[in-house]
ZARONU-282585 format. One record per residue (C-alpha): x, y, z. Coordinates in steps of 0.02 Angstrom, whole numbers, plus 50000, padded with zeros to 5 digits. Example, Ala and Ser with C-alpha at 12.3 -4.5 7.8 and 13.67 -1.06 7.14 Angstrom:
% ZARONU-282585
506154977550390
506844994750357
***
This chain:
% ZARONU-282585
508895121153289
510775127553229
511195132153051
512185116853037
510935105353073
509685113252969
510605111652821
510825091352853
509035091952879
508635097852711
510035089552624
509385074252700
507415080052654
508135082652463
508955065752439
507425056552489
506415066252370
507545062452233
507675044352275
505675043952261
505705054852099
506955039752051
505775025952106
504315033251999
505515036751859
505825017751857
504155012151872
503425024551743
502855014051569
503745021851436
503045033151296
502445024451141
502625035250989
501345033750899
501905029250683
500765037450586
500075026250452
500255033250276
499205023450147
499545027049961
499515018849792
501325015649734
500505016349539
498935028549460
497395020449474
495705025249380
494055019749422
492465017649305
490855021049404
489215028849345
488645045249375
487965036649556
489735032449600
489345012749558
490805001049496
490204998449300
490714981849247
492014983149136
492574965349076
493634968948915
493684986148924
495674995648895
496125013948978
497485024948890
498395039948968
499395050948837
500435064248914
501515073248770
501785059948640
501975045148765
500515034648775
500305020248923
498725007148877
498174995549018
496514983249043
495204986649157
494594971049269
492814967349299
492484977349446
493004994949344
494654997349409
496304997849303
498014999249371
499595006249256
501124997449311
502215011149262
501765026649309
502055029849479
501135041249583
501295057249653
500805060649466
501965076449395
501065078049237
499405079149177
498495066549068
497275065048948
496315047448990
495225039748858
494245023048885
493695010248761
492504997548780
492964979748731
492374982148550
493604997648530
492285010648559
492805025148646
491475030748803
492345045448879
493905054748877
494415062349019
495955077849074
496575069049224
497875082449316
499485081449390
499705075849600
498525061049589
498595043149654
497135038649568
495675044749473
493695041949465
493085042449300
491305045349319
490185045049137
***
């Protein structure tokens, strides 16, 4: 074979092999990305359980968080959760939580620290 047609010869071998890398290319499915799901609370939650981790049932009872001199009171529901509207979370502070019962009695208090969504009080 001569040098000249050699070189069509591959130059003919190399577009075909392009025009199938092409073909492939176009029939490929393209990448998903997967989103990576980030759940968190928007506001600080605290949950009432027993010392077995069980929900107590706290109709009537009221949570209080004092950090410094501010103090932020909110009602449990029956299932032992309560939810303070206005403290946001990633927490920056630490808090001192104290729960009452619904006749005013205090059961625990609790040093909750700073970087929380949410809390488990557990007495």
């Amino acid at each position: 074979m001569k040098a000249p047609d050699k070189k069509a010869v591959m130059a003919k071998k190399a577009l075909l092999a392009k025009k199938a890398m092409m073909a492939r290319k176009a029939n490929a499915k393209p990448v998903r990305r997967r989103r990576r799901i980030r759940q968190t609370f928007d506001r600080f939650v605290v949950l009432a359980t027993d010392l077995n981790n069980v929900p107590k049932d706290s109709t009537g009872w009221t949570a209080s968080l004092t950090s410094g001199s501010t103090t932020v009171t909110a009602d449990f529901d029956e299932f032992g959760v309560v939810r303070f509207p206005t403290i946001s979370t990633l927490t920056t502070v630490s808090y001192l939580l104290r729960i009452r019962d619904a006749a005013g009695n205090q059961l625990t208090q609790k040093n909750i620290p700073a970087n929380r969504e949410f809390y488990v009080a557990r007495f």
